[in-house]
C-alpha positions as CSV (number, residue, x, y, z in Angstrom):
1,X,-20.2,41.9,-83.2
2,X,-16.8,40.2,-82.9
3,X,-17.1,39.8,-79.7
4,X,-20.3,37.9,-79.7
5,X,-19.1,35.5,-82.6
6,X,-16.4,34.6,-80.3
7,X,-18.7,33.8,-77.1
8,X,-20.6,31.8,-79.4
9,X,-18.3,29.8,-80.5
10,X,-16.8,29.3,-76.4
11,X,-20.1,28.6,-75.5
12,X,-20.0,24.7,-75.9
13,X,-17.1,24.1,-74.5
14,X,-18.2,26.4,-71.5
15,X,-21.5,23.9,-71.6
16,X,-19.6,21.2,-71.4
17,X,-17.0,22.0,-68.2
18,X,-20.0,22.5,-66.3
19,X,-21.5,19.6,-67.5
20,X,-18.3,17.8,-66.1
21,X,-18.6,19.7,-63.1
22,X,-21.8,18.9,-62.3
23,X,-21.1,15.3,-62.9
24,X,-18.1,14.9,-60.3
25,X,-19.7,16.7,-57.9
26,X,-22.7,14.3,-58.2
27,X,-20.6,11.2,-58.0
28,X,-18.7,12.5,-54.9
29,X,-21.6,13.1,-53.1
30,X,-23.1,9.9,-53.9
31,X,-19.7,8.0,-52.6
32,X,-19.2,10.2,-49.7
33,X,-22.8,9.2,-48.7
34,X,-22.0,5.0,-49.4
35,X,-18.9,5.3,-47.1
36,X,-20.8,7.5,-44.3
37,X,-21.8,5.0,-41.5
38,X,-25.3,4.2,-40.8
39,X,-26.5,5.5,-37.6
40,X,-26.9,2.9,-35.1
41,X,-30.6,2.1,-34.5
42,X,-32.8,1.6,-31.2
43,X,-31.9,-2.1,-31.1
44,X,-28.4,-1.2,-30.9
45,X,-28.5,0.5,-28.4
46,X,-30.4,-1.5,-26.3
47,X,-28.2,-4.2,-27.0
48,X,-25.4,-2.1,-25.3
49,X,-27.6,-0.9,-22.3
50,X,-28.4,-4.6,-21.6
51,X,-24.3,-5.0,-21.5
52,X,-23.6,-2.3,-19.1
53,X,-26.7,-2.9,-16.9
54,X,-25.6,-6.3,-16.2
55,X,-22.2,-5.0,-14.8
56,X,-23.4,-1.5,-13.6
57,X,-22.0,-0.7,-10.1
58,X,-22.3,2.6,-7.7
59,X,-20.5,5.3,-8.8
60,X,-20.5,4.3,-12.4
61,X,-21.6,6.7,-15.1
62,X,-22.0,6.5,-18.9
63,X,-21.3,9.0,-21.8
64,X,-22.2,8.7,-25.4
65,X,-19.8,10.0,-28.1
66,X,-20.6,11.6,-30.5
67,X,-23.0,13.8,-27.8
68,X,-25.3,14.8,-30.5
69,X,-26.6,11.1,-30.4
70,X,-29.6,12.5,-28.3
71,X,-31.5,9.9,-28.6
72,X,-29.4,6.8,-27.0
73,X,-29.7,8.5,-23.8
74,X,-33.2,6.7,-23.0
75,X,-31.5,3.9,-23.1
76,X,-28.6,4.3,-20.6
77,X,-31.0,6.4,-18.0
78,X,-32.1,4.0,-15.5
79,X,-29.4,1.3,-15.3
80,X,-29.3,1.5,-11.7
81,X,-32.7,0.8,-11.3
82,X,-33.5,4.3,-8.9
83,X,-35.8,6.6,-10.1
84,X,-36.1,7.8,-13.9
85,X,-34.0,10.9,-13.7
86,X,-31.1,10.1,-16.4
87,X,-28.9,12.6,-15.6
88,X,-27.7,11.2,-12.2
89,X,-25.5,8.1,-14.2
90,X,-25.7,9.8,-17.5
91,X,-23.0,12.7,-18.5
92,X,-23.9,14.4,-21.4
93,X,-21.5,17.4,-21.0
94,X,-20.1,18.9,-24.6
95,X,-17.3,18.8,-24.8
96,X,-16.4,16.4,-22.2
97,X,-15.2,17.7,-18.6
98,X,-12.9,15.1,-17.5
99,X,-12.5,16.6,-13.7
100,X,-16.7,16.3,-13.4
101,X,-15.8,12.6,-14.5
102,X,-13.6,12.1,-11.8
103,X,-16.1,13.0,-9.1
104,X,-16.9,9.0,-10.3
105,X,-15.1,5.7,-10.0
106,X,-15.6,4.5,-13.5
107,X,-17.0,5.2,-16.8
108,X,-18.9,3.2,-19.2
109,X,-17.8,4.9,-23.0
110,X,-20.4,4.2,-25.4
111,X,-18.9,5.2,-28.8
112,X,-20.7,5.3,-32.4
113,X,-19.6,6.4,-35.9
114,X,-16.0,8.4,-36.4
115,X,-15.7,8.2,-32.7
116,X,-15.2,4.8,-32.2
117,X,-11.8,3.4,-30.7
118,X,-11.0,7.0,-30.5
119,X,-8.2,7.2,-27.8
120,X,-8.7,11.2,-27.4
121,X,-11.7,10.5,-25.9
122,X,-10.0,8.8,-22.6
123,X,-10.0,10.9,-20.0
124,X,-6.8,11.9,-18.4
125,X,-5.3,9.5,-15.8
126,X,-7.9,6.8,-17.3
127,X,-7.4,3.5,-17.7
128,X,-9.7,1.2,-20.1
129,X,-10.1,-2.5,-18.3
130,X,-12.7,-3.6,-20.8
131,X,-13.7,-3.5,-24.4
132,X,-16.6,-4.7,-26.5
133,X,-17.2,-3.9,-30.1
134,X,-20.8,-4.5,-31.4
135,X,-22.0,-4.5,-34.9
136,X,-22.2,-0.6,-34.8
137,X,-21.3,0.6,-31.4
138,X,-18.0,0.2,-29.4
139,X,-17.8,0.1,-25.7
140,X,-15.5,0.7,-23.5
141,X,-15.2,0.2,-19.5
142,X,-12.8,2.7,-17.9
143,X,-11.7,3.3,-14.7
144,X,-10.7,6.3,-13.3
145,X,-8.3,7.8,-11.3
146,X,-9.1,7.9,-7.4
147,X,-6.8,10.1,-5.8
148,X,-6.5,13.0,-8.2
149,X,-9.1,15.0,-6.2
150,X,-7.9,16.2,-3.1
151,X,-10.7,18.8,-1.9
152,X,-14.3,19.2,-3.2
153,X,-16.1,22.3,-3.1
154,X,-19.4,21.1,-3.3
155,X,-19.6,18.9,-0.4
156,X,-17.4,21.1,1.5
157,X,-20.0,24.3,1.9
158,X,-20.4,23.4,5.4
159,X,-16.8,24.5,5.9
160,X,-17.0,28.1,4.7
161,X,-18.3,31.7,5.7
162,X,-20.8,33.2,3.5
163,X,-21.2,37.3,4.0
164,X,-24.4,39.0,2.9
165,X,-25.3,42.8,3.4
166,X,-29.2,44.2,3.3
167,X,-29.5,47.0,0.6
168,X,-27.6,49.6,2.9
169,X,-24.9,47.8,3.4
170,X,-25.5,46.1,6.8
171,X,-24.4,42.5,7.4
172,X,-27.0,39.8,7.2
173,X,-26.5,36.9,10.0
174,X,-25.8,33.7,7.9
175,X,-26.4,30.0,9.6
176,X,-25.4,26.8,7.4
177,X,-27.7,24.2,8.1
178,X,-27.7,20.7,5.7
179,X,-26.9,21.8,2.6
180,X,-27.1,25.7,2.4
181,X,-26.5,28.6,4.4
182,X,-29.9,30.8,5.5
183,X,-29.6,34.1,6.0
184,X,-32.4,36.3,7.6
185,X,-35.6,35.4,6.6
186,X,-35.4,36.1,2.7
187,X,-34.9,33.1,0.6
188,X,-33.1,35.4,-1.9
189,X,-30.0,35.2,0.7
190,X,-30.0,31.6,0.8
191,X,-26.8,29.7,-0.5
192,X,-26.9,26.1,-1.3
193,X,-26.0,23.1,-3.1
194,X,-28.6,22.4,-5.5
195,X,-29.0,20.2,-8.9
196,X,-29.3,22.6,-11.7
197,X,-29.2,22.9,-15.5
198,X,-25.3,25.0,-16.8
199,X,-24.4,25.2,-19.7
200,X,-26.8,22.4,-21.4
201,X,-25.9,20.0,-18.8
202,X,-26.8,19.1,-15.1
203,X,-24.3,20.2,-12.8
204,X,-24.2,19.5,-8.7
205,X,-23.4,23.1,-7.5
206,X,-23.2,25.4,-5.4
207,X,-25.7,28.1,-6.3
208,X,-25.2,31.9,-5.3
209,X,-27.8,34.5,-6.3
210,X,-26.6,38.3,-6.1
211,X,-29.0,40.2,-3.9
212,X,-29.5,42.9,-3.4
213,X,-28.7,45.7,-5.6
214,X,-24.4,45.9,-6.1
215,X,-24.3,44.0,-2.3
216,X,-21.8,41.1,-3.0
217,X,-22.2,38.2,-1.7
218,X,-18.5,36.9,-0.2
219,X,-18.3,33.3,-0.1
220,X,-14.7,32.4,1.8
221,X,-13.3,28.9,1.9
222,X,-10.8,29.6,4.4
223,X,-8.2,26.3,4.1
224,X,-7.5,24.4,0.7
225,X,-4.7,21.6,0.1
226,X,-1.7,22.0,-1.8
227,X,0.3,21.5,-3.9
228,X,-2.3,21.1,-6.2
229,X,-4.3,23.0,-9.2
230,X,-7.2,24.5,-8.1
231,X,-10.2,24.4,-10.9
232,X,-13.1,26.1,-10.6
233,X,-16.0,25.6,-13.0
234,X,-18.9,28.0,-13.0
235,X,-22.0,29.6,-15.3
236,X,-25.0,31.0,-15.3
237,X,-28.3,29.0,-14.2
238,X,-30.3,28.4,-17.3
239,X,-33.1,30.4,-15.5
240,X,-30.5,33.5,-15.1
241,X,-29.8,32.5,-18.6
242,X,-33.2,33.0,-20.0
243,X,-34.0,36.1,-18.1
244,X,-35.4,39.0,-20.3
245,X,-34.1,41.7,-17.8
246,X,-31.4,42.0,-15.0
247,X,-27.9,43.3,-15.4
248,X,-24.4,41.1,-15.7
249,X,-23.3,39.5,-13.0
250,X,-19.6,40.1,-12.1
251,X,-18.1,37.0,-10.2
252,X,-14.3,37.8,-8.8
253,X,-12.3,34.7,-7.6
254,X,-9.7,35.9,-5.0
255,X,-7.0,33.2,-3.9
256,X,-4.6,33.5,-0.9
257,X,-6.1,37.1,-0.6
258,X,-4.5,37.7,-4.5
259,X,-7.8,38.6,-7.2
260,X,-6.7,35.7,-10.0
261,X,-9.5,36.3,-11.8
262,X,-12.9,38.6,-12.6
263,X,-15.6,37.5,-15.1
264,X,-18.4,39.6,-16.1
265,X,-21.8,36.9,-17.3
266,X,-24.2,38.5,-19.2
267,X,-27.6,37.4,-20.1
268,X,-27.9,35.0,-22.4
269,X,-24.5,33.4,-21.5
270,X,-24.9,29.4,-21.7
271,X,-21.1,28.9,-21.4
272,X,-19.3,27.1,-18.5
273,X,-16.1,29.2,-17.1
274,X,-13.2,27.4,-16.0
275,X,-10.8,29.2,-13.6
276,X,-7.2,26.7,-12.7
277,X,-4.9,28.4,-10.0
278,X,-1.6,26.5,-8.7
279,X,-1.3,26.1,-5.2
280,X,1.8,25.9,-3.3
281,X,2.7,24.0,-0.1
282,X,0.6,25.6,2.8
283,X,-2.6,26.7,3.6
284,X,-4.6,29.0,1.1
285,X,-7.7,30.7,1.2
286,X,-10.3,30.7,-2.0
287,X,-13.2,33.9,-1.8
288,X,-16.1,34.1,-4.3
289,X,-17.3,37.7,-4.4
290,X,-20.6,37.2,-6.5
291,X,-22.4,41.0,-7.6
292,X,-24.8,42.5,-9.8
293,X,-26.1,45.5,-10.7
294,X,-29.6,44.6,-11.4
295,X,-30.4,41.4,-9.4
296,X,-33.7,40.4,-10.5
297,X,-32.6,36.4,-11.6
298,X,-29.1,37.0,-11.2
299,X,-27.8,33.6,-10.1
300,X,-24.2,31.8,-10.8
301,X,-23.9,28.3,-10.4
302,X,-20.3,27.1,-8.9
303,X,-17.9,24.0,-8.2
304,X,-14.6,23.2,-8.0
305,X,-11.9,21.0,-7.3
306,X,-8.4,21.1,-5.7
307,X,-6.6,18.4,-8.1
308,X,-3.3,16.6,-7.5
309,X,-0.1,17.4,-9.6
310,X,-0.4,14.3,-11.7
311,X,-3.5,16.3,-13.2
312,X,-1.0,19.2,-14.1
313,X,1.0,17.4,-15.9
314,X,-1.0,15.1,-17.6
């Protein structure tokens, strides 16, 4: 009985705190909400767009920051005037990937909200030449460094040996011819460069499917530069991705005959992999030994990049 009087009598002043409580909470959410930035809207951006389209040159690209601003990207996907496929000028990469910037001579930095004049968002070895702030967007022209990339392993396919083996072990003949390497008369063989979707983004790769069951497939670039850091960047396909069935796929990176890494991708991984190796004065050899279990969509999509000290120690 005591004990009741006593919560009764506490009982308005508990009331009241939560009153108060629910009072200040109310009020900071209605100031945090005032000083939150408004969006900016589809005239905004097209404002912007006109801007970079009149100055747009070969080998530029754009990127939007904050990425989540999905829908800016119609406006920034055609600047060049080629064919309506966005992601060939448009980087949309999150979080950003400054080596797959460099593969470009400058970048166009469209920047909205909390991002804007945000200096972390300059990519290593960049220099900003130009800068325009609108009523709700900053941009920013920068250009890039040139030399930092000293091999490429995309474009350089033609120069390596590719090893394949049949389901008993026996070594499938392997001719490079354009862009990929056919082997025997099974397109599952084939290794090529190919446009595909990693990791939420578009990447130029090399892709490498593993067929057949636990046969690797031994992709050797016999020769890279140095001294340098060699950075590889690979995933999964989004197809291999998506699969419902099929086993991980192991990938091994070997370099100078040393194993420097192993990574095992299971279905469902979206991520992008980075491998960085130092190389030392004289000729190296990389291998890519690329394996699954269970083949069935089992496919790794791969690049990389011999960069120059400066990139190091940046």
């Amino acid at each position: 009985m005591a004990g009741s009087i006593r919560f009764k009598k506490v009982l308005p002043a508990l009331a009241l705190v939560g009153l108060l409580v629910l009072v200040g909470v109310s009020i900071w959410v209605l100031l945090a909400s005032c000083s939150e930035e408004e969006a900016p809207s589809g005239a905004d951006w097209l404002e912007v767009a006109e801007t970079v389209q009149g100055r747009f040159e070969e080998g530029d690209v754009v990127r939007i920051e904050p990425a989540w601003l999905t829908g800016a990207r119609i406006f920034f996907g055609d600047l060049d005037g080629g064919e309506r496929e966005p992601f060939r000028i448009l980087d949309i990469h999150d979080p950003m990937d400054p080596p797959f910037l460099y593969h470009f001579k400058r970048v166009w930095l469209v920047t909205a909200l909390d991002r804007r004049h945000d200096s972390g968002l300059i990519p290593p070895g960049g220099v900003v030449v130009d800068e325009v702030d609108f009523s709700k967007l900053t941009l920013q022209l920068v250009e890039l460094p040139s030399h930092w990339i000293l091999w490429d392993l995309v474009p350089s396919l033609g120069t390596a040996r590719l090893q394949r083996f049949d389901k008993k072990g026996k070594p499938v003949s392997c001719r490079f011819r354009g862009r990929s390497f056919g082997c025997g008369n099974k397109r599952e063989f084939n290794v090529g460069t190919e446009l595909r979707q990693v990791a939420g983004g578009p990447r130029q790769c090399v892709v490498i499917g593993a067929y057949p069951d636990d046969q690797p497939a031994v992709l050797e670039f016999p020769q890279l530069p140095g001294p340098g850091v060699l950075r590889l960047t690979l995933g999964q396909t989004v197809e291999a991705a998506r699969a419902g069935d099929g086993s991980e796929t192991v990938v091994k990176i070997l370099v100078g005959g040393v194993e420097v890494e192993q990574l095992h991708l299971i279905r469902r991984d979206y991520n992008l992999h980075y491998v960085e190796v130092p190389l030392t004065e004289g000729e190296t050899s990389l291998v890519v030994e690329v394996t699954a279990e269970d083949s069935r969509r089992r496919e790794v999509c791969l690049e990389g990049v011999v960069l120059d000290l400066d990139w190091a120690s940046r």
